[in-house]
Chimera marker file (.cmm) of the C-alpha trace (Angstrom):
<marker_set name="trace">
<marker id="1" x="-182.268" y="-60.006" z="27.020" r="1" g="1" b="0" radius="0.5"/>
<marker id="2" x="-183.034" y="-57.822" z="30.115" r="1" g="1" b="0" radius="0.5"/>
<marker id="3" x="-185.960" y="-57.500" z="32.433" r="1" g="1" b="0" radius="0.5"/>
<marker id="4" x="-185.855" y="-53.991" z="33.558" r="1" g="1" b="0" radius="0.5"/>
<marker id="5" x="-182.640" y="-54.035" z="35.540" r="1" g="1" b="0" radius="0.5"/>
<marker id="6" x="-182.203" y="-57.251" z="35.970" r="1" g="1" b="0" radius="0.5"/>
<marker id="7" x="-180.703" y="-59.480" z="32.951" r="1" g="1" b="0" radius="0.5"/>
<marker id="8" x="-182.567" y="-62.436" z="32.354" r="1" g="1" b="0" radius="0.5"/>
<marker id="9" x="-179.629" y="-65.010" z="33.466" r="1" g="1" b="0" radius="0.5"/>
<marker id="10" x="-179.545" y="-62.839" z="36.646" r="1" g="1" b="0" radius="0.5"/>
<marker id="11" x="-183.586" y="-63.388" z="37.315" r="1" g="1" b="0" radius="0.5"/>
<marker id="12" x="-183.186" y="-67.307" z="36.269" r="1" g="1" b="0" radius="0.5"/>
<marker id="13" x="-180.480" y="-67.605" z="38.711" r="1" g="1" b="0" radius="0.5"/>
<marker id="14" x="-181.752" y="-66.049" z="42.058" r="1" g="1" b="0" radius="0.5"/>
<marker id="15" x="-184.842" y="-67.696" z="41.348" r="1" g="1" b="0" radius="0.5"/>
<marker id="16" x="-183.678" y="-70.988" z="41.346" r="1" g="1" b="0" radius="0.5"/>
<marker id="17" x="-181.950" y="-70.437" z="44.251" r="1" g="1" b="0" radius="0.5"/>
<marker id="18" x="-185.185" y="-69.146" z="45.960" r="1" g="1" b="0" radius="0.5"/>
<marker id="19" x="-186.807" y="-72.326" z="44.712" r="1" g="1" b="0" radius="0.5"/>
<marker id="20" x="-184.150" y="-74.927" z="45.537" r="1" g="1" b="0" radius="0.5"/>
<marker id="21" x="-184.438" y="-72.810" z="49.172" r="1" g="1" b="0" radius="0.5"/>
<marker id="22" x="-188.585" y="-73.898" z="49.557" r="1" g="1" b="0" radius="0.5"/>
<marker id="23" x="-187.623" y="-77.168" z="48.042" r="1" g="1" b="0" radius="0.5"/>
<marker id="24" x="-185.069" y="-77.560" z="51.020" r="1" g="1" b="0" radius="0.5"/>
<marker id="25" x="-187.595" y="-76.687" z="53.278" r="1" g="1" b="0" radius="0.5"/>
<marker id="26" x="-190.182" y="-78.929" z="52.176" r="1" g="1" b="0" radius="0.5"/>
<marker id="27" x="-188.520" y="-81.551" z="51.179" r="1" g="1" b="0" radius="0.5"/>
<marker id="28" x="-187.675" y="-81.912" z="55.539" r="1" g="1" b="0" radius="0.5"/>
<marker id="29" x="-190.728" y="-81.407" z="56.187" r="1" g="1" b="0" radius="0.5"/>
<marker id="30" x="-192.529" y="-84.481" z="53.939" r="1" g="1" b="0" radius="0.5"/>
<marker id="31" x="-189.401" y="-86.444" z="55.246" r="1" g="1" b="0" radius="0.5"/>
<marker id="32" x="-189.819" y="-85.787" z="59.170" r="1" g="1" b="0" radius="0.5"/>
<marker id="33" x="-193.506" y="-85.545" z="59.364" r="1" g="1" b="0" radius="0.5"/>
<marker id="34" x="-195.015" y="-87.667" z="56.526" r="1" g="1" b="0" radius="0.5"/>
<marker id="35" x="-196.122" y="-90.578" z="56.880" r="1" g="1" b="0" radius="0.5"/>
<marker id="36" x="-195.272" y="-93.329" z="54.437" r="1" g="1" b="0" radius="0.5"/>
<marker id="37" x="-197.857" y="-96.407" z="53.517" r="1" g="1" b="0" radius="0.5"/>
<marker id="38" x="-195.350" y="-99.628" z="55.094" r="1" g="1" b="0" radius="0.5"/>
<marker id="39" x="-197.076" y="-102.007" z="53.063" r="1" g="1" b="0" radius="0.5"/>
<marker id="40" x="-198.151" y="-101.360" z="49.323" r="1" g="1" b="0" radius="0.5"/>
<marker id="41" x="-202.296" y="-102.352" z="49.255" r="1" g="1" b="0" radius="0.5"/>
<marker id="42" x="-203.217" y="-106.095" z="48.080" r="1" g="1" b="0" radius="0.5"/>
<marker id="43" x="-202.859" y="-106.463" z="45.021" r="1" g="1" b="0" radius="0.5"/>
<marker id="44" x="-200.487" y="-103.856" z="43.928" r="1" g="1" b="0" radius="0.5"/>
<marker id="45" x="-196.897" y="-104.433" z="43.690" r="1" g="1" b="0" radius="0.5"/>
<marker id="46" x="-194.542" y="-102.315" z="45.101" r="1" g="1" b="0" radius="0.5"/>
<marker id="47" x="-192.791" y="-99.918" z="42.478" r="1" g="1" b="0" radius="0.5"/>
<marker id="48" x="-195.421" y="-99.943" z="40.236" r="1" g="1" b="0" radius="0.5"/>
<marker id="49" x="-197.120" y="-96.440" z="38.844" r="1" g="1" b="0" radius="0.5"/>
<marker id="50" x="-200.135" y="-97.617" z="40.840" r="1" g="1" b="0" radius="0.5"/>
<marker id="51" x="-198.677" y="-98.042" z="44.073" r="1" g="1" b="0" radius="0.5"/>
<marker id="52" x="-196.585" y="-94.230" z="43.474" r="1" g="1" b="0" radius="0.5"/>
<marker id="53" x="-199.713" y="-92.682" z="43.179" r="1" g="1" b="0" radius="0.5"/>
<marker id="54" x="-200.841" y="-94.080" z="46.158" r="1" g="1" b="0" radius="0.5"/>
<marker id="55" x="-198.135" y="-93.292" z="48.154" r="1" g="1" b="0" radius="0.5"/>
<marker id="56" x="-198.160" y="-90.033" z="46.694" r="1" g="1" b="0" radius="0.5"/>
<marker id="57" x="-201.626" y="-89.650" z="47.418" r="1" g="1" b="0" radius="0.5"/>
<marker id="58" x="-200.963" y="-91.100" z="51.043" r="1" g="1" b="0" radius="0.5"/>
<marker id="59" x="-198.408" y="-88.349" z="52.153" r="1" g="1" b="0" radius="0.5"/>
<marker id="60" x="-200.277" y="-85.031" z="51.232" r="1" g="1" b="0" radius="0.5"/>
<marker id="61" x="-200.193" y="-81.919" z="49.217" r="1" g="1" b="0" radius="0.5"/>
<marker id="62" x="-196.442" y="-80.530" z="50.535" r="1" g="1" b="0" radius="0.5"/>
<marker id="63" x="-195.317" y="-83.877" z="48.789" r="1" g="1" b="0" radius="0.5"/>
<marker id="64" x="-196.811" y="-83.290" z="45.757" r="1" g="1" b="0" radius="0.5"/>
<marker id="65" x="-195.680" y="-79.860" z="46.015" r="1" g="1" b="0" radius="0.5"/>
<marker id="66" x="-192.330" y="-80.961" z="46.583" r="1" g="1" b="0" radius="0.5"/>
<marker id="67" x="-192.289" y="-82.977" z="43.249" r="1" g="1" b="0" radius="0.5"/>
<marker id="68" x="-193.890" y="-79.688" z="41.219" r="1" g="1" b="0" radius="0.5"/>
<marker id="69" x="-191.399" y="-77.656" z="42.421" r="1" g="1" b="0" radius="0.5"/>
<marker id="70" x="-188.662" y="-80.395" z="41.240" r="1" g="1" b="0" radius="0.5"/>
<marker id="71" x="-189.723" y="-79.615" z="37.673" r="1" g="1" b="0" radius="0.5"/>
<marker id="72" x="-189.639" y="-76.202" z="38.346" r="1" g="1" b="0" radius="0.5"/>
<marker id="73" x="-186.374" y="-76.335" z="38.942" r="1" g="1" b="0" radius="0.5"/>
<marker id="74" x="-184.950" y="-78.305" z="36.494" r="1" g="1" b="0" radius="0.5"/>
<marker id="75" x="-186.571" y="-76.084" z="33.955" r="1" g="1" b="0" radius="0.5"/>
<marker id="76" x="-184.714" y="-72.962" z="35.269" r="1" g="1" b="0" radius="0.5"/>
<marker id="77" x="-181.829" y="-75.035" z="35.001" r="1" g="1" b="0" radius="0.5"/>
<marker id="78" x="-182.088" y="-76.072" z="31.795" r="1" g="1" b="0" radius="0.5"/>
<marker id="79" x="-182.896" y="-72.373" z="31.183" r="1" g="1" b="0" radius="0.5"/>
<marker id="80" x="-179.821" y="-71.224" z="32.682" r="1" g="1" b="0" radius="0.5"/>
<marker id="81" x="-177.036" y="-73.043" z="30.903" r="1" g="1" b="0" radius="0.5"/>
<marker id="82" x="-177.441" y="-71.687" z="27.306" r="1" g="1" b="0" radius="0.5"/>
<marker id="83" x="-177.988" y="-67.946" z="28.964" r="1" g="1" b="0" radius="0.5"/>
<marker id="84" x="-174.426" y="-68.791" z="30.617" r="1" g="1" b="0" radius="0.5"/>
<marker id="85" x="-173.429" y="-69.742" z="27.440" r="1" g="1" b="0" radius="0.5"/>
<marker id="86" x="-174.146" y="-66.940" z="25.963" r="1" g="1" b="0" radius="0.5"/>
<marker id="87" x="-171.752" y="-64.917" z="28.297" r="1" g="1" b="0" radius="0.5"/>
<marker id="88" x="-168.933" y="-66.870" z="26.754" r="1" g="1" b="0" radius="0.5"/>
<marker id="89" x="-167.542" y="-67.444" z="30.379" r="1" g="1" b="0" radius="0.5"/>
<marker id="90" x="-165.803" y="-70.561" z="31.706" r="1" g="1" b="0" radius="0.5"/>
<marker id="91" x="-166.711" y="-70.354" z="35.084" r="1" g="1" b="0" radius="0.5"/>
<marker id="92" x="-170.653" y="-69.243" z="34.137" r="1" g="1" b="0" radius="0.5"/>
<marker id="93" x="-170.795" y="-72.424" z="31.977" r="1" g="1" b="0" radius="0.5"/>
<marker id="94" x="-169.272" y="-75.100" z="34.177" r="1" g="1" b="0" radius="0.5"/>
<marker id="95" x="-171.674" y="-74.055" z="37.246" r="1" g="1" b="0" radius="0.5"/>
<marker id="96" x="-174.668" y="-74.137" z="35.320" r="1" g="1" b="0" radius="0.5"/>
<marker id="97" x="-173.937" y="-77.416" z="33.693" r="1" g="1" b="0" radius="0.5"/>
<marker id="98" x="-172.950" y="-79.095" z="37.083" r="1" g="1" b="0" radius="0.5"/>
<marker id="99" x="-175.821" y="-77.025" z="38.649" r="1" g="1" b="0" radius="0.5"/>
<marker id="100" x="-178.295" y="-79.404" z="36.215" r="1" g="1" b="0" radius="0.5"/>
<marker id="101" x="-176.460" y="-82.583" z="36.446" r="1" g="1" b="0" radius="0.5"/>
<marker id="102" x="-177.103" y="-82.118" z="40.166" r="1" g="1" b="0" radius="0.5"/>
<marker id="103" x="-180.503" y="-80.940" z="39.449" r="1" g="1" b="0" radius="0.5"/>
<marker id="104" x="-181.078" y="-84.524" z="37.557" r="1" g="1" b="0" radius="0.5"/>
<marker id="105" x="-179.435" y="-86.530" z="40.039" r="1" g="1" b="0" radius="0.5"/>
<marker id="106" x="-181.827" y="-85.401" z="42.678" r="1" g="1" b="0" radius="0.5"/>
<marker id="107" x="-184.779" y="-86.281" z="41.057" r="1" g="1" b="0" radius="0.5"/>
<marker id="108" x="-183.213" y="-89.671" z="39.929" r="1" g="1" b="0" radius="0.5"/>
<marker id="109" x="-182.647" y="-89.753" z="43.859" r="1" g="1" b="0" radius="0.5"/>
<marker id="110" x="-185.779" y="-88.846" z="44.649" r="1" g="1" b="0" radius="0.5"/>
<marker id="111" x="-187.885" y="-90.803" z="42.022" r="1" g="1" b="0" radius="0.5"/>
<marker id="112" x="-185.791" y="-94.128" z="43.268" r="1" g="1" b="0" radius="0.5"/>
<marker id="113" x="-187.021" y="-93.324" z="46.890" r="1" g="1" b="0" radius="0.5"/>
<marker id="114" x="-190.500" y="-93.101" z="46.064" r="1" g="1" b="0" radius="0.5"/>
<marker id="115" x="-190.331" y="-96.172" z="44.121" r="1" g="1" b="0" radius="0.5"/>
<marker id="116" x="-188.316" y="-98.218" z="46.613" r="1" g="1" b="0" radius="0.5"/>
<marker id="117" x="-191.572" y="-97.768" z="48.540" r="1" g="1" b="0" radius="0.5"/>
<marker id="118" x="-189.368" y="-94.800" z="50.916" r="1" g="1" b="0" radius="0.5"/>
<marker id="119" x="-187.347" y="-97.401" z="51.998" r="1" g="1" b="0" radius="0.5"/>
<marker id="120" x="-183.751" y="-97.059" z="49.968" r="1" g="1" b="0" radius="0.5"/>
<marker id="121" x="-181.647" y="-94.937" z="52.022" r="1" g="1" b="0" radius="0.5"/>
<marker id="122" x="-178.928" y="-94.732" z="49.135" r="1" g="1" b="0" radius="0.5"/>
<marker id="123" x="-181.266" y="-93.299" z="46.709" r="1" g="1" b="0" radius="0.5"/>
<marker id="124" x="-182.363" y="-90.299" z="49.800" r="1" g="1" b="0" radius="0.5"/>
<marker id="125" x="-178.619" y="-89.032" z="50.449" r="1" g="1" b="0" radius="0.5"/>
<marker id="126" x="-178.327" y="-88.710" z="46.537" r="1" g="1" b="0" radius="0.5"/>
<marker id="127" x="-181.424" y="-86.470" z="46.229" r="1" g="1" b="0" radius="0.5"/>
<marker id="128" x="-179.848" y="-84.605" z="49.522" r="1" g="1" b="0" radius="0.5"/>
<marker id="129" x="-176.373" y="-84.934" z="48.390" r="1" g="1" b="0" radius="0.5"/>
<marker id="130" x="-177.385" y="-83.820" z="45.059" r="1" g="1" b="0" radius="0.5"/>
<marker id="131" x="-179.122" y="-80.847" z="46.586" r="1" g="1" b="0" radius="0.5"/>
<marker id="132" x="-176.107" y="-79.848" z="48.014" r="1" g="1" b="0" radius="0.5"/>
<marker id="133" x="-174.403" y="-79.927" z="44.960" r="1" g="1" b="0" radius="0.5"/>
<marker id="134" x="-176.626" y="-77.936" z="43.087" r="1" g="1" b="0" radius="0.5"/>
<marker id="135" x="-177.161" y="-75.009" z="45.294" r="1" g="1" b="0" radius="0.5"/>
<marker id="136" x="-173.648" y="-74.764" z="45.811" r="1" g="1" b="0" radius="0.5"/>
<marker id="137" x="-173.295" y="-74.232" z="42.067" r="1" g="1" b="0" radius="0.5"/>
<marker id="138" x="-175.825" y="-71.656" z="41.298" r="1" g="1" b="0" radius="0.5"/>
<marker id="139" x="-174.193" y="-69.715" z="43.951" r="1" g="1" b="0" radius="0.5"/>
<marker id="140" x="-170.950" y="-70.043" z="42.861" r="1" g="1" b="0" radius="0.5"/>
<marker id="141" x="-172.951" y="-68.535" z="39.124" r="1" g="1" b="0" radius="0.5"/>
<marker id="142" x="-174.678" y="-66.085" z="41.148" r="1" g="1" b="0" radius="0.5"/>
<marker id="143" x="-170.877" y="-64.967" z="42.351" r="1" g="1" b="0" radius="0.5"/>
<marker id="144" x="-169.101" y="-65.400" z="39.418" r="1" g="1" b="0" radius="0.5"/>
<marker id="145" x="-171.505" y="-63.479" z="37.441" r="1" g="1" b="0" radius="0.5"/>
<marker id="146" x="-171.047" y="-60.479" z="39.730" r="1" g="1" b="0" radius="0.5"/>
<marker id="147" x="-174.231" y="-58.885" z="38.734" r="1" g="1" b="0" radius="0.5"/>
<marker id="148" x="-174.850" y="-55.082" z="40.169" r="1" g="1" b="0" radius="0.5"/>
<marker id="149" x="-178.392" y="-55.554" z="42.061" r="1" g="1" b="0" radius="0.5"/>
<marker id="150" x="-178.772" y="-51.344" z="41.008" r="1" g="1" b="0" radius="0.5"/>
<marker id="151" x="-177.439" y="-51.067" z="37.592" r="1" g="1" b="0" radius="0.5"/>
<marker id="152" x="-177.561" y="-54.643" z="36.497" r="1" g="1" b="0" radius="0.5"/>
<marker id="153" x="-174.318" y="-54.151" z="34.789" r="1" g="1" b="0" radius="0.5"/>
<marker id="154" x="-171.983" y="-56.911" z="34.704" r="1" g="1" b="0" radius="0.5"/>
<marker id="155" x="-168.843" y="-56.552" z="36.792" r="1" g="1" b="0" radius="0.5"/>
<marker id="156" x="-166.168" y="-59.436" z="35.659" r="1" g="1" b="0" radius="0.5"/>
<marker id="157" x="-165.217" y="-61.189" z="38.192" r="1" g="1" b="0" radius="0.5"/>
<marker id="158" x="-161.690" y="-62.763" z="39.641" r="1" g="1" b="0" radius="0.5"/>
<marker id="159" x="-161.426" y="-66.184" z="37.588" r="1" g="1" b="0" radius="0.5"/>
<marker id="160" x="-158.162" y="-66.799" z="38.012" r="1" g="1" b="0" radius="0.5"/>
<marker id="161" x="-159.113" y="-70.505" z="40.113" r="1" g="1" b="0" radius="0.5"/>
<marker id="162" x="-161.362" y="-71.817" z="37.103" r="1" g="1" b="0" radius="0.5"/>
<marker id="163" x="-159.365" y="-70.294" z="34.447" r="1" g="1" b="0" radius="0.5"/>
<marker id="164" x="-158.032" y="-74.240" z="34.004" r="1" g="1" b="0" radius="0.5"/>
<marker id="165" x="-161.116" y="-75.955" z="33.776" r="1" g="1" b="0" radius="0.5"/>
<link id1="1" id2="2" r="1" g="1" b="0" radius="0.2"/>
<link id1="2" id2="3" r="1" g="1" b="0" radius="0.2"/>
<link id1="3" id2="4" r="1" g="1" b="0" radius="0.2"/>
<link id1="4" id2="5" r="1" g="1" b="0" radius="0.2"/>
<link id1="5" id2="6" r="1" g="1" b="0" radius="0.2"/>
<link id1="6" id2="7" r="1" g="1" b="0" radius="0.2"/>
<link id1="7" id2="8" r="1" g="1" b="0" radius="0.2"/>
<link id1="8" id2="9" r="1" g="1" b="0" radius="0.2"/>
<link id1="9" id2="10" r="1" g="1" b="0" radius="0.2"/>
<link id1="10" id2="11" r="1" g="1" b="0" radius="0.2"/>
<link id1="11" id2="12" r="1" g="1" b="0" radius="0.2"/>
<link id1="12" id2="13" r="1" g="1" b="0" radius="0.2"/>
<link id1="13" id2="14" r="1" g="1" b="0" radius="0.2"/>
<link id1="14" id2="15" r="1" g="1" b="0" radius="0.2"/>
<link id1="15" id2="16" r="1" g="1" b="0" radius="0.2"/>
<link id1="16" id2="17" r="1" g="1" b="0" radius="0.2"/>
<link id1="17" id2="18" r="1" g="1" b="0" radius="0.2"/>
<link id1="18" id2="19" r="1" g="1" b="0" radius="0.2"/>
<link id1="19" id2="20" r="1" g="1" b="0" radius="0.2"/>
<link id1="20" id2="21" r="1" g="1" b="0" radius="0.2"/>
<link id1="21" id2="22" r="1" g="1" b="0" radius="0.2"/>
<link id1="22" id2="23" r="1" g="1" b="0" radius="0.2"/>
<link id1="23" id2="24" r="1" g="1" b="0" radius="0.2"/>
<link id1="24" id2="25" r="1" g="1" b="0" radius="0.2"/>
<link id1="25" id2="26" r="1" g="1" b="0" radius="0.2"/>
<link id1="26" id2="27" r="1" g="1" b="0" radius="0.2"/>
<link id1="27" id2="28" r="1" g="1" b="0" radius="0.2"/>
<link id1="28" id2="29" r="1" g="1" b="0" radius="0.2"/>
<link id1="29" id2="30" r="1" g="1" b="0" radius="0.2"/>
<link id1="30" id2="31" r="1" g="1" b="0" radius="0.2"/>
<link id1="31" id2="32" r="1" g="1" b="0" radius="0.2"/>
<link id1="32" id2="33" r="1" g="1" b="0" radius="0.2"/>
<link id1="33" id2="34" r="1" g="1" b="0" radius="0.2"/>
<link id1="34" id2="35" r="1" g="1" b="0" radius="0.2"/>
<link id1="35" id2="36" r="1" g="1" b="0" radius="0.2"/>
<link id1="36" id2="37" r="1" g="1" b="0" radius="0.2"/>
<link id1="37" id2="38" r="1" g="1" b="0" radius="0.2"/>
<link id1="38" id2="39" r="1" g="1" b="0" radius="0.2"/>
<link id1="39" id2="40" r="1" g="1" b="0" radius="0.2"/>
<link id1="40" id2="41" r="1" g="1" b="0" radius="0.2"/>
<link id1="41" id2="42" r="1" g="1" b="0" radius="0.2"/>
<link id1="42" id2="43" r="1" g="1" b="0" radius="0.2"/>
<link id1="43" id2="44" r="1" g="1" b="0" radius="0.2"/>
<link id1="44" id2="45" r="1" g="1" b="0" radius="0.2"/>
<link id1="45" id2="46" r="1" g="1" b="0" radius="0.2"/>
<link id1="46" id2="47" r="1" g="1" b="0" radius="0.2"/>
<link id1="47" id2="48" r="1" g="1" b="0" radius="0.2"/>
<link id1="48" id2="49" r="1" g="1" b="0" radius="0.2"/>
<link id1="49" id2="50" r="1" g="1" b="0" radius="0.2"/>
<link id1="50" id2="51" r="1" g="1" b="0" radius="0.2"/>
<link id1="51" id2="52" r="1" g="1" b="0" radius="0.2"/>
<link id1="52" id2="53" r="1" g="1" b="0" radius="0.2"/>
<link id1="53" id2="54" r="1" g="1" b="0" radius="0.2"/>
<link id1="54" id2="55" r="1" g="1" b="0" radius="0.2"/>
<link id1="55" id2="56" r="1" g="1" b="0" radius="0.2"/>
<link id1="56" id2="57" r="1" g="1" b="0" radius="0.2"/>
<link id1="57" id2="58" r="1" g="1" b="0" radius="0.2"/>
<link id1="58" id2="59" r="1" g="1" b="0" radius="0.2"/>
<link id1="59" id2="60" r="1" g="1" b="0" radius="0.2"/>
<link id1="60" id2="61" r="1" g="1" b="0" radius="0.2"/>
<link id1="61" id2="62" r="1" g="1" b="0" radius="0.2"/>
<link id1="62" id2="63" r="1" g="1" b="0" radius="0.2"/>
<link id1="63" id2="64" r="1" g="1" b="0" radius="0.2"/>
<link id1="64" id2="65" r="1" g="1" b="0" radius="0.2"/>
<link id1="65" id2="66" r="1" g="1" b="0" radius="0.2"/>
<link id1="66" id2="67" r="1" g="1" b="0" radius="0.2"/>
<link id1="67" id2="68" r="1" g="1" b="0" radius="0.2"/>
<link id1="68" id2="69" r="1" g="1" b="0" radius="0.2"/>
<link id1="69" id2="70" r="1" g="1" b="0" radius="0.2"/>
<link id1="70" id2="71" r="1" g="1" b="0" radius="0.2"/>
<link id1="71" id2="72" r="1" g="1" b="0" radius="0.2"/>
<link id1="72" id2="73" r="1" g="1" b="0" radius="0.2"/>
<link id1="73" id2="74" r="1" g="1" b="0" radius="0.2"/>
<link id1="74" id2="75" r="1" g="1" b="0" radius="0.2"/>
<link id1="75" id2="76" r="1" g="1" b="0" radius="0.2"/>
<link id1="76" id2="77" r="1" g="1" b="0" radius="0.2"/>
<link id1="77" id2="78" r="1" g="1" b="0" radius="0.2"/>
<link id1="78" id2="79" r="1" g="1" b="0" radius="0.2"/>
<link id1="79" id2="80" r="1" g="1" b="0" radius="0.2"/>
<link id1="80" id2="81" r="1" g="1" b="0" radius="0.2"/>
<link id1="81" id2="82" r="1" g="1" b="0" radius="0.2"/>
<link id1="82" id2="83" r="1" g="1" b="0" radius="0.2"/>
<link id1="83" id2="84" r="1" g="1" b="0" radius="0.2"/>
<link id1="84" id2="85" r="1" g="1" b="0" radius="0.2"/>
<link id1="85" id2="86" r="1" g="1" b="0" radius="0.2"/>
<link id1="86" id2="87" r="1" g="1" b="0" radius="0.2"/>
<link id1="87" id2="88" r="1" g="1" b="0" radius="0.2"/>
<link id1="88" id2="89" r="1" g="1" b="0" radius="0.2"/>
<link id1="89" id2="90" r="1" g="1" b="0" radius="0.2"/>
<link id1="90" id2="91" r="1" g="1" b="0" radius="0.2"/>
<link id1="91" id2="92" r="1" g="1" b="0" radius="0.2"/>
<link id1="92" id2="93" r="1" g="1" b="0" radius="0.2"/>
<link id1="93" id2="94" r="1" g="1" b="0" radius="0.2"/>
<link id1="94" id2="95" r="1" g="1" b="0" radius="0.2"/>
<link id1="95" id2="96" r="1" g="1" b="0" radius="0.2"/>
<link id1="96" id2="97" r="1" g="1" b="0" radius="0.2"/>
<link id1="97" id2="98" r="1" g="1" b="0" radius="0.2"/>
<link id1="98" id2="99" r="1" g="1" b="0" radius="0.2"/>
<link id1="99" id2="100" r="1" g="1" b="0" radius="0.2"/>
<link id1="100" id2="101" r="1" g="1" b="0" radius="0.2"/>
<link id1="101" id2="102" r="1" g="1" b="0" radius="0.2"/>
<link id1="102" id2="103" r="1" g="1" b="0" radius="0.2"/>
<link id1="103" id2="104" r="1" g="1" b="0" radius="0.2"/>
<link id1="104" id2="105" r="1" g="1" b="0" radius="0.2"/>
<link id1="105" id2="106" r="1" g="1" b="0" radius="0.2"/>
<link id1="106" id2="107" r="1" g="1" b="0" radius="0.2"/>
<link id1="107" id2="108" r="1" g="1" b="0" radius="0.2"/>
<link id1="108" id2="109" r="1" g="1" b="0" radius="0.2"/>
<link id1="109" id2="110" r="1" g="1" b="0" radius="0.2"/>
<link id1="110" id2="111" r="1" g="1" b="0" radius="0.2"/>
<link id1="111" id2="112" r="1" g="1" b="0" radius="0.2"/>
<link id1="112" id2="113" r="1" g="1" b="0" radius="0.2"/>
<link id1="113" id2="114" r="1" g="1" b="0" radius="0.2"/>
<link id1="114" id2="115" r="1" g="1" b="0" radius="0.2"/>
<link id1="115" id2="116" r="1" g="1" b="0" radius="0.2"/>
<link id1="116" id2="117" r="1" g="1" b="0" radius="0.2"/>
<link id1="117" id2="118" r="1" g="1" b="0" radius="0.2"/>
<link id1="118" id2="119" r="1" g="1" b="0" radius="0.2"/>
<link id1="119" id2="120" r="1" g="1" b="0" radius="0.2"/>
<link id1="120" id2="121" r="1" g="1" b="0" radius="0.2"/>
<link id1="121" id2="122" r="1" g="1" b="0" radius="0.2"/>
<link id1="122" id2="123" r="1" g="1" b="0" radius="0.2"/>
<link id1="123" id2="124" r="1" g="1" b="0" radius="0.2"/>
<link id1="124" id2="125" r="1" g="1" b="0" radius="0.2"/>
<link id1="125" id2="126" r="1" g="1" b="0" radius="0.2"/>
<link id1="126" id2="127" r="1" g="1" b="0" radius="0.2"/>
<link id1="127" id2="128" r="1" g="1" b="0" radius="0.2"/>
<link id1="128" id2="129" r="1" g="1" b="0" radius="0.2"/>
<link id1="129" id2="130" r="1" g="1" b="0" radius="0.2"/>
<link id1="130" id2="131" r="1" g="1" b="0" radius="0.2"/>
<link id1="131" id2="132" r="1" g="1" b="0" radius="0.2"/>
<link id1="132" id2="133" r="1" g="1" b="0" radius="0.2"/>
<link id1="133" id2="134" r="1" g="1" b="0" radius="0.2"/>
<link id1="134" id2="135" r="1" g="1" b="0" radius="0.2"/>
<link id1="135" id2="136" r="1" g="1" b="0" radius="0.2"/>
<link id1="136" id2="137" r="1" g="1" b="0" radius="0.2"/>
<link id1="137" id2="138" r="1" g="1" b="0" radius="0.2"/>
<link id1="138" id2="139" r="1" g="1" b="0" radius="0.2"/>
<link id1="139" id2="140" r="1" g="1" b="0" radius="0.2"/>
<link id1="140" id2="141" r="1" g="1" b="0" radius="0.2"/>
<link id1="141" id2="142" r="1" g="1" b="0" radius="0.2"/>
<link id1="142" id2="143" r="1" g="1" b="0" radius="0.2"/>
<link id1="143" id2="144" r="1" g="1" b="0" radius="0.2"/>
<link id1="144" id2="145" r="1" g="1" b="0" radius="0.2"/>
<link id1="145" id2="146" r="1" g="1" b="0" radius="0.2"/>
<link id1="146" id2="147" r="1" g="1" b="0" radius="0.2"/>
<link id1="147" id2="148" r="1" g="1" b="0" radius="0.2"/>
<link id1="148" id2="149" r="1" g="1" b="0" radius="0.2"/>
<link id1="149" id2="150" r="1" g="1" b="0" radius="0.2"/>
<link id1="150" id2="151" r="1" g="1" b="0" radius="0.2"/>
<link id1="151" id2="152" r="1" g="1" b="0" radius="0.2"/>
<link id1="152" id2="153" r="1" g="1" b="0" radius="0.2"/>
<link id1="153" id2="154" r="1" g="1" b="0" radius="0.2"/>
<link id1="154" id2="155" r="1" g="1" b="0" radius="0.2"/>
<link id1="155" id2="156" r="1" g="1" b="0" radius="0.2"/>
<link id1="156" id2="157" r="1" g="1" b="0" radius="0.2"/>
<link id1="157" id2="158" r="1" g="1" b="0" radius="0.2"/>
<link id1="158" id2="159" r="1" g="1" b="0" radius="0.2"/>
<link id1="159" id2="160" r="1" g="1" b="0" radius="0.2"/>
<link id1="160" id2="161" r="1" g="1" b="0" radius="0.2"/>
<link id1="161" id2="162" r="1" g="1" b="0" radius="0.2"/>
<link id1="162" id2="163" r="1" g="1" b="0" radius="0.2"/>
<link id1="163" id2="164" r="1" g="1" b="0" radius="0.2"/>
<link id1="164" id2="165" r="1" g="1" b="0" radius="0.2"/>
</marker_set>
């Protein structure tokens, strides 16, 4: 389950912290600089599938950009968790299972924001909050993994603080 030097669970991980990086990134962007219809078009009603595409349509392509790269990443996450299983570690397995429930509660977040026609605040800070959430865990994987970037041996690491979880 290697990739040249790099272990598969090592590759998963540093790419979804490359991709939660751009997602960052562009998620700012579409929420500084896009503009958002005020009004949904006669006729539709607001929250519907009709009036999503529009909106979606409305903003431009770094939104829709912003929602492929959301499935992106939950599929590395859902990828990740049974490769940290597999490693039979405590610590691996508890931040990549948070690492996806934040993952999920982003794009529940975000999903409620487009819907709300941009306009529910709540549903915003839990795609940010939940951002925060999951790139702190796939960091704290990335360091509890303790993966050699030369050898791509596995160095175990100090797990003394989740040893009770």
């Amino acid at each position: 389950m290697s990739t040249g030097r790099y272990s598969a669970f090592t590759v998963a991980n540093v790419l979804i912290l490359v991709f939660l990086s751009i997602q960052a990134w562009a998620g700012d962007v579409v929420n500084l600089f896009g503009v958002y219809p005020s009004v949904s078009p006669k006729g539709i009603t607001p929250g519907t599938y009709v009036n999503l595409i529009l909106s979606v349509k409305g903003i431009g392509p770094l939104f829709i950009w912003h929602e492929l790269e959301a499935i992106i990443i939950l599929v590395l996450g859902i990828i990740l968790v049974p490769l940290a299983l597999a490693r039979h570690r405590r610590s691996l397995t508890v931040c990549s299972i948070l690492g996806l429930f934040f993952i999920i509660s982003a794009i529940i977040g975000g999903l409620l924001f487009v819907l709300s026609g941009f306009s529910a605040q709540g549903s915003s800070a839990q795609m940010g909050g939940s951002f925060i959430g999951a790139y702190a865990m796939y960091f704290l994987l990335l360091y509890y993994a303790k993966t050699s970037a030369l050898t791509g041996s596995r160095v175990e690491a100090n797990t003394d603080s989740l040893k009770s979880v």
